[in-house]
N, C-alpha and C positions, 0 to 999 in steps of 0.2 A: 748067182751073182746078185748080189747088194747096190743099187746107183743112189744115193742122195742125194738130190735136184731139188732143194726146200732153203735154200742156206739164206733166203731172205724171211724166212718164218725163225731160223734161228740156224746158229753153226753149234759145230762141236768144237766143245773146250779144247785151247790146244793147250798141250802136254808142258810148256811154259807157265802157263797160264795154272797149272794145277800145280805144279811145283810150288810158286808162289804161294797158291793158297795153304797146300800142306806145310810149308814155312812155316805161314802164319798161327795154323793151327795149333801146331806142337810146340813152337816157341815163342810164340811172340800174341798169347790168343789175350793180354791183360786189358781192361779196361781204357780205350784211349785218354778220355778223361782224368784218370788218374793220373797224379804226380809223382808219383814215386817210378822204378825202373821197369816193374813188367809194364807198369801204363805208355811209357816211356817209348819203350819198342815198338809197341802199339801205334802210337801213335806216328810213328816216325814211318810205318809201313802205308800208312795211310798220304800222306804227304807225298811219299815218294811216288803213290799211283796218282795224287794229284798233278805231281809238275808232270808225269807220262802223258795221262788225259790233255792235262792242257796243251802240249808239245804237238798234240796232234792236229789240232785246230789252230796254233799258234796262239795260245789264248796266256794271258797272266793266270799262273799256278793259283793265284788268290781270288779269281771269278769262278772258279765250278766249285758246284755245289755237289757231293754226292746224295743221288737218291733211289731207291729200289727199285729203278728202269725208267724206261723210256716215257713210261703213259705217265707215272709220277711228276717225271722232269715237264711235261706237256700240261699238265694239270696245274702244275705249280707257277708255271708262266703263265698260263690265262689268267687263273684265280688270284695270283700276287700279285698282278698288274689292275682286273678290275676291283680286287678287295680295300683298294687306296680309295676308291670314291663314292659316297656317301650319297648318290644318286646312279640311276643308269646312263651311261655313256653308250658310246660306239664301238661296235667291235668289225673287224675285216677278217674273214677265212676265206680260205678257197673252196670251191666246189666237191672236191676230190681230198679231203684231208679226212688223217687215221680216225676214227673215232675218241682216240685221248683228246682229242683237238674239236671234235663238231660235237660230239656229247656234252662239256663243260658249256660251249656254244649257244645249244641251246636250251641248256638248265639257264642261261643269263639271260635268254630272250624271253623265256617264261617267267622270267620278274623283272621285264621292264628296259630290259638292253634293246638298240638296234643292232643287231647282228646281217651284215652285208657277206654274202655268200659269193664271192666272184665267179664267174662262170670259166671253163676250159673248152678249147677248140678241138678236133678230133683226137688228135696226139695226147691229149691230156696235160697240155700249156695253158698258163694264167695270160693274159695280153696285158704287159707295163699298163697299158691305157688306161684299162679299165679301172687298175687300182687308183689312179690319180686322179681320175675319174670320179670313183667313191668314197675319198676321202674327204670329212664333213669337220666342221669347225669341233666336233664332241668326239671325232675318233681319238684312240687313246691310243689301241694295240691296230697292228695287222700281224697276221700268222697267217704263213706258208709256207706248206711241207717243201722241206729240200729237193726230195727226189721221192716221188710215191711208189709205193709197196708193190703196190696189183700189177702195175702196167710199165713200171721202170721209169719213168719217163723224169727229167732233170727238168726242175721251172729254172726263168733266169734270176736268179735269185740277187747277183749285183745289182739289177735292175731296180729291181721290187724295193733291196735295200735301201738305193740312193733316191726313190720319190720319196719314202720313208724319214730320212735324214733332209729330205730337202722340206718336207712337213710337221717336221720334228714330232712325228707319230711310231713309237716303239713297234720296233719290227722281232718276232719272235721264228723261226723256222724249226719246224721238228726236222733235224736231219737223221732222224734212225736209221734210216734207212743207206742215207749215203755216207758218216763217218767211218774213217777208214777201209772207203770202197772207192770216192775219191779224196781229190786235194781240196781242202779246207782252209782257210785264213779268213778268222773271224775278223780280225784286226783289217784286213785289205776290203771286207767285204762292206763293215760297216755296219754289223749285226750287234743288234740288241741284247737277243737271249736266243737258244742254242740247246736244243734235247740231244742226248747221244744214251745208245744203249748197250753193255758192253756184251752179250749174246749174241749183240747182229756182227758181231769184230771179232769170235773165237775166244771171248773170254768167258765168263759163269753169268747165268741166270740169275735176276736177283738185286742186280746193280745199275746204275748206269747216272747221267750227270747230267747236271743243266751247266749252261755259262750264263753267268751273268755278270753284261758291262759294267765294269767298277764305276759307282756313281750311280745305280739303277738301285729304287728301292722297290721289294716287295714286300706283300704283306705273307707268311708264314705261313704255310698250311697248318701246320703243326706248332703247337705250341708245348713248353715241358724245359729242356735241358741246355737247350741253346745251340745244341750242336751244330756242325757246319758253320759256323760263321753266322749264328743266326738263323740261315735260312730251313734247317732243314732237323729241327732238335727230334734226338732218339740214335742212343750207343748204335755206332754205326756197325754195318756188314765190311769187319776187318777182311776176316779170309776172302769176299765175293770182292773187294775193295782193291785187295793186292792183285788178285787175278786181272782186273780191269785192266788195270794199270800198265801189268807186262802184254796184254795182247794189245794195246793200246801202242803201248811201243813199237812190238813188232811189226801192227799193221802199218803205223807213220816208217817203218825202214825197207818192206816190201814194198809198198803201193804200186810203185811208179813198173817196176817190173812185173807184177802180179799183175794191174791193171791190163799191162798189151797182150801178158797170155790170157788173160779170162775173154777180153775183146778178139782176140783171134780163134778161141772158142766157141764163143756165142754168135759171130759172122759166120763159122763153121755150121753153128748146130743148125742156124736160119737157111743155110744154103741148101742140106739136106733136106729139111722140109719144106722148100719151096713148089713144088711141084705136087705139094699136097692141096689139093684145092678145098678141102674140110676146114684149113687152119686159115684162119684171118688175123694177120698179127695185127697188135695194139700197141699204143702209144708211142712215143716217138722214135725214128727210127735213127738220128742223129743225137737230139739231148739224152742220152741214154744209161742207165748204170751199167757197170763191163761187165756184169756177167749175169745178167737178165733177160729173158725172151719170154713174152705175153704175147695170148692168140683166145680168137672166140671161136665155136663151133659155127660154119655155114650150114645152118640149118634151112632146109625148103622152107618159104613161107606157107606152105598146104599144112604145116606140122606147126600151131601158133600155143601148144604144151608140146615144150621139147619131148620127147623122148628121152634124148642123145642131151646131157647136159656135160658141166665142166666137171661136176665131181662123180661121172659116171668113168671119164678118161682117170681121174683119179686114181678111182677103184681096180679099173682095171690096169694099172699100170702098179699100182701095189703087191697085185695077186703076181705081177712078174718080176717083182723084187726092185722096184726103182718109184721113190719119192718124189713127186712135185707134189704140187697147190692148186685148187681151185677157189677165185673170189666169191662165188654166191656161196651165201649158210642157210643149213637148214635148222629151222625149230619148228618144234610139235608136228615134225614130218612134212613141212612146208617151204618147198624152196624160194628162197628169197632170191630176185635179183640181186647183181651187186652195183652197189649205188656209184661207185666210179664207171663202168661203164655207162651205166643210163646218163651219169652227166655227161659225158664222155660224144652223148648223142646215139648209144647203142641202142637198140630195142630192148623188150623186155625179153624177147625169147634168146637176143644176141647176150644178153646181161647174165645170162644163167650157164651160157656154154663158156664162161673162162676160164683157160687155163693159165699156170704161168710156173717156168722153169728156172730155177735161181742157180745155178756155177759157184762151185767152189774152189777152195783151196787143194781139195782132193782130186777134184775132177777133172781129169783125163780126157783125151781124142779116142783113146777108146770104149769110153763112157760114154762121150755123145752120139758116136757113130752106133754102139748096141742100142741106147735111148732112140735113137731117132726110126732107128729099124722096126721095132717091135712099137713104138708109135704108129707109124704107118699102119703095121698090119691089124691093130687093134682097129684102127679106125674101117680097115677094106672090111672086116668083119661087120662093120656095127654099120656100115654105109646101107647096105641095103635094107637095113627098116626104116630109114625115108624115104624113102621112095613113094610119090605120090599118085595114089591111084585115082 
């Protein structure tokens, strides 16, 4: 038996979504740019996944920009927001944001930005306060993640938006994680700018979009052909472009019913393993994505080098044919905590034991109920090497 439980690290292309692209491929593969008729088609496939994409945020078809994923669309909002000014400003992130977002962060503060790092409470929530709080006459941007990767957990994002608007300080949000998992309206929320990836929504690797408020100027990462409207010149990814587009669709016509079964799954999978006293869930247990479950290992404090970490349950949950994630990485054989728990207020030995299990469009009651079984029993296995002598 095969379980894939990772569908926030990426989903699989749905079978629409490759249609499209082999469309595009065999007929329509000409030069957008071009004027003449193969250009033509081209280009008109492109279009058609823009007003998709946009439709799904409620966004004007003429605000997203296509770009080669998520970290792009995130790069391209810090850096076209502080590459306008000819001195260092202010920037605002959260504590907990993807690395597309605190890497650019602090390549800006290593030449002269003030970069303000807000802090989250146990759930992994920004407090409205604090941002309005740290907003200074030279902030420019604030960015925060819509709904974070590791631990699922949804910031109030109207909130955040409206100090933002009430400071006329551009508010930027990578939502990769939550477009087309929930309901979006850019336009009601009062957002600035707006990351979407189409891999995290069933569509191909490769692609994904920014929004940007008609009337918001950036500076370019790229410079060359013009493409995108400007913002984003280089002969675009037609075929990864049409696929966006139709999963883009699909997921704005499922949501609303996908959403209460994934939610009546993931309350499912948590109930099962309540009574496991190894698993410590994370993040919040209300602002939450629907079909998300994060948890650290209770490790003894006698054992302060885990043993028992999160990508030990990994491993062993691979050898029995079913997919999750763990947040800590390792390099040069060295496990790192993971930086959202430690903000999070975790330990460091709590930081290393995360897991986290993402629900999908596939996934079944009786996927969670064999996951959750052979979870347990991995763990009654591994339980007695901490045992503190």
């Amino acid at each position: 038996m095969q379980i894939y439980l990772d569908h926030s690290a990426t989903t699989p292309t749905r079978t629409e979504a490759i249609a499209a692209m082999h469309r595009v491929l065999t007929s329509e593969w000409g030069n957008p740019s071009s004027i003449h008729q193969w250009g033509e088609r081209s280009s008109t496939s492109i279009e058609q996944a823009r007003f998709q994409v946009a439709a799904l945020i409620n966004a004007n078809p003429d605000a997203i920009a296509f770009t080669s994923g998520g970290t792009e669309a995130n790069n391209q909002a810090i850096m076209g927001v502080a590459n306008r000014y000819d001195t260092p400003q202010h920037l605002i992130i959260s504590s907990v944001e993807h690395s597309s977002i605190s890497a650019p962060a602090q390549w800006l503060e290593d030449r002269g930005w003030q970069v303000t790092r807000l802090p989250v409470d146990r759930s992994g929530r920004v407090n409205p306060d604090d941002l309005a709080t740290a907003i200074r006459p030279n902030t420019v941007l604030v960015s925060i993640i819509y709904a974070q990767s590791e631990v699922g957990t949804i910031q109030p994002i109207s909130e955040l938006a409206a100090i933002c608007q009430q400071y006329q300080v551009y508010f930027h949000t990578d939502a990769v994680q939550a477009a087309g998992r929930i309901a979006i309206d850019v336009q009601k929320l009062g957002i600035d700018l707006l990351s979407i990836s189409s891999h995290k929504l069933y569509g191909p690797q490769g692609t994904g979009a920014l929004y940007i408020r008609p009337g918001l100027e950036l500076v370019p990462l790229l410079a060359g052909g013009g493409q995108e409207m400007g913002w984003r010149s280089g002969t675009q990814a037609v075929p990864q472009i049409a696929g966006f587009g139709v999963a883009a669709e699909l997921a704005s016509e499922e949501l609303a019913a996908e959403n209460l079964r994934l939610i009546g799954l993931r309350d499912r999978f948590f109930e099962l393993l309540s009574d496991c006293s190894m698993l410590i869930p994370t993040g919040d247990k209300i602002h939450r994505l629907p079909h998300h479950l994060s948890f650290c290992l209770a490790i003894p404090s006698c054992h302060s080098q885990a043993s028992i970490t999160g990508k030990t349950i990994v491993r062993q949950l691979n050898l029995a044919g079913i997919g999750i994630s763990s947040g800590a990485a390792c390099a040069s054989g060295k496990l790192t905590p993971s930086p959202i728990l430690l903000a999070m207020g975790y330990s460091q030995t709590d930081a290393v034991g995360g897991i986290r299990i993402t629900l999908g469009r596939s996934t079944t009651r009786a996927d969670i109920d064999w996951t959750a079984m052979v979870l347990k029993q991995i763990l009654d296995r591994l339980t007695p090497q901490l045992v503190c002598i």
